[in-house]
C-alpha positions as CSV (number, residue, x, y, z in Angstrom):
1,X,11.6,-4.5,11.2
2,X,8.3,-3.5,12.0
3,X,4.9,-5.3,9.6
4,X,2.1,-3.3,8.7
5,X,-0.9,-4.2,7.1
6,X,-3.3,-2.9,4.8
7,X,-7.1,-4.1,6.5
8,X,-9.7,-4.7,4.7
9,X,-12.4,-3.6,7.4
10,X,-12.1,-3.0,11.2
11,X,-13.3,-6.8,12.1
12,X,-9.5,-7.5,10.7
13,X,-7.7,-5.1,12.7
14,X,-9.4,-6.4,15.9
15,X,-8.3,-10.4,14.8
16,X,-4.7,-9.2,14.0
17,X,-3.7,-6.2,16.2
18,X,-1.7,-8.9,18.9
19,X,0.5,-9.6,15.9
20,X,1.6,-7.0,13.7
21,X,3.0,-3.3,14.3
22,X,0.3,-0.7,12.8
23,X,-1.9,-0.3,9.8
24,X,-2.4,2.1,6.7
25,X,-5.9,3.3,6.3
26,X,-7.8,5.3,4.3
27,X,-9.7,8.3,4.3
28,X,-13.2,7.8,2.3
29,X,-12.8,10.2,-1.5
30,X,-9.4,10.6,-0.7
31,X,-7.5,7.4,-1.0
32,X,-6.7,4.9,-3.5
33,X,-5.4,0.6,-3.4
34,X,-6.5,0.9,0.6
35,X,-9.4,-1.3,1.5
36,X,-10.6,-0.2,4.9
37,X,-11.3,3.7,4.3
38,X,-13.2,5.6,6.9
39,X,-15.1,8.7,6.9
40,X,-13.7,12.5,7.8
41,X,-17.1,12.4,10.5
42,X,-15.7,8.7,11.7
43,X,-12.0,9.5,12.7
44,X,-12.6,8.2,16.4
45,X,-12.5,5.2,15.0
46,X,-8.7,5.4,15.3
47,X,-8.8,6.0,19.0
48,X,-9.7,2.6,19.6
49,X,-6.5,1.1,18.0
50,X,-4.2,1.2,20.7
51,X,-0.5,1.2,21.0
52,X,-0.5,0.8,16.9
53,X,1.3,2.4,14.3
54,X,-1.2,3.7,12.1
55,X,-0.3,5.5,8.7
56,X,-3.3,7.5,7.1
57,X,-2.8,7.3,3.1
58,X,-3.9,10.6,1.3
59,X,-2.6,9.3,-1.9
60,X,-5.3,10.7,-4.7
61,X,-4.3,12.5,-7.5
62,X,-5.8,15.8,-5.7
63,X,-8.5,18.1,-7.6
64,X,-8.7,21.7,-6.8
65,X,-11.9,21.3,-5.2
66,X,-10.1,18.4,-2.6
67,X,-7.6,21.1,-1.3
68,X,-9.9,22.3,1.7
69,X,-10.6,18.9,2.8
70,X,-7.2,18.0,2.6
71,X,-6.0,20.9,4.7
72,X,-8.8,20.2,7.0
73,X,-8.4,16.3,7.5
74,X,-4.5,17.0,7.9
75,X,-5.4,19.5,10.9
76,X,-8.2,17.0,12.3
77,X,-5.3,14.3,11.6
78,X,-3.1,16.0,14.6
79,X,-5.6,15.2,17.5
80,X,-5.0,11.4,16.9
81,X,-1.8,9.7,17.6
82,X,-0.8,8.8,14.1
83,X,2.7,7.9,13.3
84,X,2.2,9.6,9.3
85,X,0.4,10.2,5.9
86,X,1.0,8.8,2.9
87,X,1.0,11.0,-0.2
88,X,0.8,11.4,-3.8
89,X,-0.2,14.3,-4.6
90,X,2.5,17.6,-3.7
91,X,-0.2,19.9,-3.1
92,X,-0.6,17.3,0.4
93,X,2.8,18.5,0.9
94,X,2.7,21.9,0.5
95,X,-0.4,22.4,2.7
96,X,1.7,19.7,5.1
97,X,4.5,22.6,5.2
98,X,2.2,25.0,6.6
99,X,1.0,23.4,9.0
100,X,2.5,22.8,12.5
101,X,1.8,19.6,13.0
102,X,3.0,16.6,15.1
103,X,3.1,13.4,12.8
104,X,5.4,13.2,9.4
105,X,4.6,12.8,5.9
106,X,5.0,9.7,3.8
107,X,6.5,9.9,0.3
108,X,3.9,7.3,-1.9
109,X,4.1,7.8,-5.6
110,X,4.3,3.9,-5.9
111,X,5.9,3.8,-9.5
112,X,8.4,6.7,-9.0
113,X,10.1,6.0,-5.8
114,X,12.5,3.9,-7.6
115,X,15.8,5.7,-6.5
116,X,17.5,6.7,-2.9
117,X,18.4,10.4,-4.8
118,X,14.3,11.2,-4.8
119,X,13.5,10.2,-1.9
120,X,16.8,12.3,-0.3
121,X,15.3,15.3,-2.1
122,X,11.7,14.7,-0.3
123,X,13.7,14.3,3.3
124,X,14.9,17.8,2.4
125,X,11.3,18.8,1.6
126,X,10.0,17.3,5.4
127,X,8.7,14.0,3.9
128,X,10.5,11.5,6.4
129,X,10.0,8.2,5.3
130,X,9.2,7.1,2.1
131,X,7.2,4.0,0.1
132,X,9.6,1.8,-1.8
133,X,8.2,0.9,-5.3
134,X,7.4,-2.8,-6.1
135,X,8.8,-2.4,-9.3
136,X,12.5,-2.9,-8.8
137,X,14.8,-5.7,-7.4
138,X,15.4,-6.9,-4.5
139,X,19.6,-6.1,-4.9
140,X,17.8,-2.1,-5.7
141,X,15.8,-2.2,-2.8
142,X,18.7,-2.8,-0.7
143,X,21.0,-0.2,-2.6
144,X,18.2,2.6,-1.4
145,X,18.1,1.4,2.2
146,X,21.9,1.6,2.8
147,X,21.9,5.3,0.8
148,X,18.6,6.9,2.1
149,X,17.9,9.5,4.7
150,X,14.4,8.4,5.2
151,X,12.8,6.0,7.2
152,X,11.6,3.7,4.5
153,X,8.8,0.4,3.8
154,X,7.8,-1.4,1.1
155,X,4.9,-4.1,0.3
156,X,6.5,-7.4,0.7
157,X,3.3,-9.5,0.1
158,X,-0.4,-9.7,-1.8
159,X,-2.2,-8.2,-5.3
160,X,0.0,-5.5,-6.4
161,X,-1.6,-2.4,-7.5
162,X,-1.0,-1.4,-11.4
163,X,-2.5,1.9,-11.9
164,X,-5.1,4.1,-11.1
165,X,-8.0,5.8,-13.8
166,X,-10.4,8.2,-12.5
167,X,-12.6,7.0,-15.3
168,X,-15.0,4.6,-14.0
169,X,-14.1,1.7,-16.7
170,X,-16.3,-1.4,-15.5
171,X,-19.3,1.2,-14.5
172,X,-19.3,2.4,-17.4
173,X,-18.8,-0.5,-19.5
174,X,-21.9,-2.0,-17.4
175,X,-23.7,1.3,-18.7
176,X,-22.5,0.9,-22.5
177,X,-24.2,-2.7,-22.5
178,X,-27.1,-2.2,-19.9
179,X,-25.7,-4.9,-17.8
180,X,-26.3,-5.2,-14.0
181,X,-23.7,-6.1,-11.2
182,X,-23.2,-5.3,-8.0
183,X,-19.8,-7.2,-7.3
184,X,-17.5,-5.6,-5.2
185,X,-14.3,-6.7,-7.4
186,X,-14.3,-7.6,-11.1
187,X,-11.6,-9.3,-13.3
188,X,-10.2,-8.6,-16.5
189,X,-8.9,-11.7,-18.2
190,X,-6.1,-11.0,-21.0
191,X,-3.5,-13.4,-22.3
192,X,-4.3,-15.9,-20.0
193,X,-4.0,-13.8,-16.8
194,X,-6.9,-12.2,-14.4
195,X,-6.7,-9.0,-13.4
196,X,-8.6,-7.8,-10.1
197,X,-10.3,-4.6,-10.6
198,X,-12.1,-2.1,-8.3
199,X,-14.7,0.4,-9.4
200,X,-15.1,2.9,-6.8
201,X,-16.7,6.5,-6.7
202,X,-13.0,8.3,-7.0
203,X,-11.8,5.8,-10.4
204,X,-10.6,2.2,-11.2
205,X,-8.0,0.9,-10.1
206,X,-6.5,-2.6,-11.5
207,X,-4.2,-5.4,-9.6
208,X,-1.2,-7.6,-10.7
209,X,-2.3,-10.9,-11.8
210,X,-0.2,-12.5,-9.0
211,X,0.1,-12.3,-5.2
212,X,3.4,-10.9,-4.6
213,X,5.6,-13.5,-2.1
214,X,8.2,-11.5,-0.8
215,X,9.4,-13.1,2.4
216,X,13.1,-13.5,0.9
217,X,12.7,-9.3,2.4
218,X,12.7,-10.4,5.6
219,X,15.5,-12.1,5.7
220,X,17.4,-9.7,2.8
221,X,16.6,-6.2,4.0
222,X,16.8,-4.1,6.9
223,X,14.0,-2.0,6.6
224,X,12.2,0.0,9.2
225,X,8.3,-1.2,8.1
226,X,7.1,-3.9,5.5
227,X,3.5,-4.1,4.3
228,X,1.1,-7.1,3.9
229,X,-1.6,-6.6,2.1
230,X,-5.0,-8.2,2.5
231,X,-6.8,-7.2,-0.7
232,X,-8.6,-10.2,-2.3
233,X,-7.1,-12.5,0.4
234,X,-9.5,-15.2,2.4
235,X,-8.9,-13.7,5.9
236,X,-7.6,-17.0,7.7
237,X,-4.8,-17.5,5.0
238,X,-4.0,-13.6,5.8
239,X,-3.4,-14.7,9.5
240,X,-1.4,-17.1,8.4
241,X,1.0,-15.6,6.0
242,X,1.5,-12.6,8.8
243,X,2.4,-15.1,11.2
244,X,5.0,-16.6,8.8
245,X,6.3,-13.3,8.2
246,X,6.4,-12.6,11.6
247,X,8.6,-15.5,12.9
248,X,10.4,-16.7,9.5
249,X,14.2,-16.9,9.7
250,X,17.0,-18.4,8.0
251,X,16.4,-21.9,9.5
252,X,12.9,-22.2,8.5
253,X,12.7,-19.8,5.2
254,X,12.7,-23.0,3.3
255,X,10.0,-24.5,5.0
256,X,8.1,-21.0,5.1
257,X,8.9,-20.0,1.2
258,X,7.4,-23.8,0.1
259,X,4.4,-23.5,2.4
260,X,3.3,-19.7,1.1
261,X,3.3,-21.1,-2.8
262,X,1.0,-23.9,-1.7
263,X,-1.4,-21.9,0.1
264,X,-1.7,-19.6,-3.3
265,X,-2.0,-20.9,-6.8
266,X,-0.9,-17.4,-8.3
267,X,1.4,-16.3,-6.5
268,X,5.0,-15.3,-7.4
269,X,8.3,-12.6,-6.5
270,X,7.2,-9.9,-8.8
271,X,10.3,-8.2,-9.7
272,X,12.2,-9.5,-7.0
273,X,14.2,-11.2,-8.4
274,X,13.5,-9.9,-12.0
275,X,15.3,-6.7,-13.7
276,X,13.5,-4.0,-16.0
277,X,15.1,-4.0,-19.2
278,X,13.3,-1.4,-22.0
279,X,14.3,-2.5,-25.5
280,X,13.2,-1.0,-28.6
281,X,11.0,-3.5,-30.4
282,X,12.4,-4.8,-33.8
């Protein structure tokens, strides 16, 4: 089991390189839920990140007008030694298909890869690994490692990513009531929860309420990559929780598990431990 993080800016790649596996980055206009993203002019950047596996996520909801880029960034993509892309959007695959090129493509559509059948189906298109959703069990997660073709990951800890608007809903709320603010995350509060949410120049995108704790994964599953992400999280306590994902075992899960929920005061298992059941209301 390899750990990947999602930085939030190159200072924390430097500070954590010596302990986890590889990183998922960003391109700039062309990602979403990533926090470091760096410009199509700066893709040197990724030569200094040795002996790393590094995942580019190209996971917009693709216009017409993104389509050149794409194909270009995926061709400048091949000079670097990448392990993959991430991707949404199937025109990234199809322009992926034409291409001869050396890394492999990343199934991400988040809230649909649910199910081992799907993600066989993209292994037959040339996506090789594939995102677990967050929205399923951990008993589910399992059933899809033992059944897949792919090499597969999933996001075992921080905010949890909800959806994704590409209309700009604090900017222009801010507009409607001629208000000023320059903060880089805002919160919706509703029904006694606060929601982080990020305004950017592609769309919105909200955050769970809670940090996910998943470190019951490491000891449940035997996947090929889990993700931490750093997104709203002090950047000592991010240390921290990768170095307790890093070493935690059976003998000290206990101590590990009880030391995570102290360091948070919102954090919980998500759907871990917690099935989706869709009843029709009364």
């Amino acid at each position: 089991m390899s750990i990947l993080t999602i930085p939030n800016n190159i200072d924390e790649i430097n500070k954590t390189k010596d302990i986890v596996d590889g990183f998922i980055i960003g391109i700039k206009n062309l990602s979403v839920n990533t926090n470091f993203n760096i410009d199509v002019e700066n893709l040197d950047i990724l030569n200094t990140i040795k002996d790393k596996d590094i995942f580019i996520s190209l996971n917009k909801n693709m216009h017409n007008k993104d389509l050149p880029l794409v194909e270009d960034i995926l061709k400048k993509l091949n000079n670097y030694n990448i392990k993959g892309v991430l991707f949404y959007d199937i025109g990234v695959l199809n322009i992926y298909k034409r291409l001869n090129l050396n890394y492999d493509l990343v199934w991400n559509q988040e809230h649909l890869s649910t199910n081992y059948n799907t993600i066989n189906y993209y292994n037959s298109c040339g996506a090789r690994y594939a995102y677990i959703s967050s929205d399923i069990t951990i008993d589910e997660i399992d059933t899809i490692i033992k059944k897949s073709k792919s090499k597969l990951m999933v996001t075992l800890f921080g905010y949890l990513p909800m959806f994704v608007s590409k209309r700009h809903i604090v900017k222009n709320y801010l507009e409607y009531f001629n208000l000023e603010d320059n903060s880089k995350i805002n919160y919706i509060k509703k029904e006694g929860k606060t929601y982080p949410i990020i305004d950017s120049d592609i769309g919105t995108s909200v955050y769970s309420n809670n940090i996910l704790n998943g470190l019951m994964g490491v000891i449940r599953l035997n996947i090929d990559y889990i993700v931490l992400n750093s997104f709203n999280i002090d950047e000592d306590k991010f240390i921290e929780v990768i170095k307790m994902f890093k070493s935690v075992t059976k003998d000290n899960f206990k101590e590990y598990n009880d030391k995570l929920n102290s360091m948070f005061s919102n954090i919980d298992n998500g759907f871990l431990n917690t099935k989706t059941i869709y009843r029709v209301k009364k």
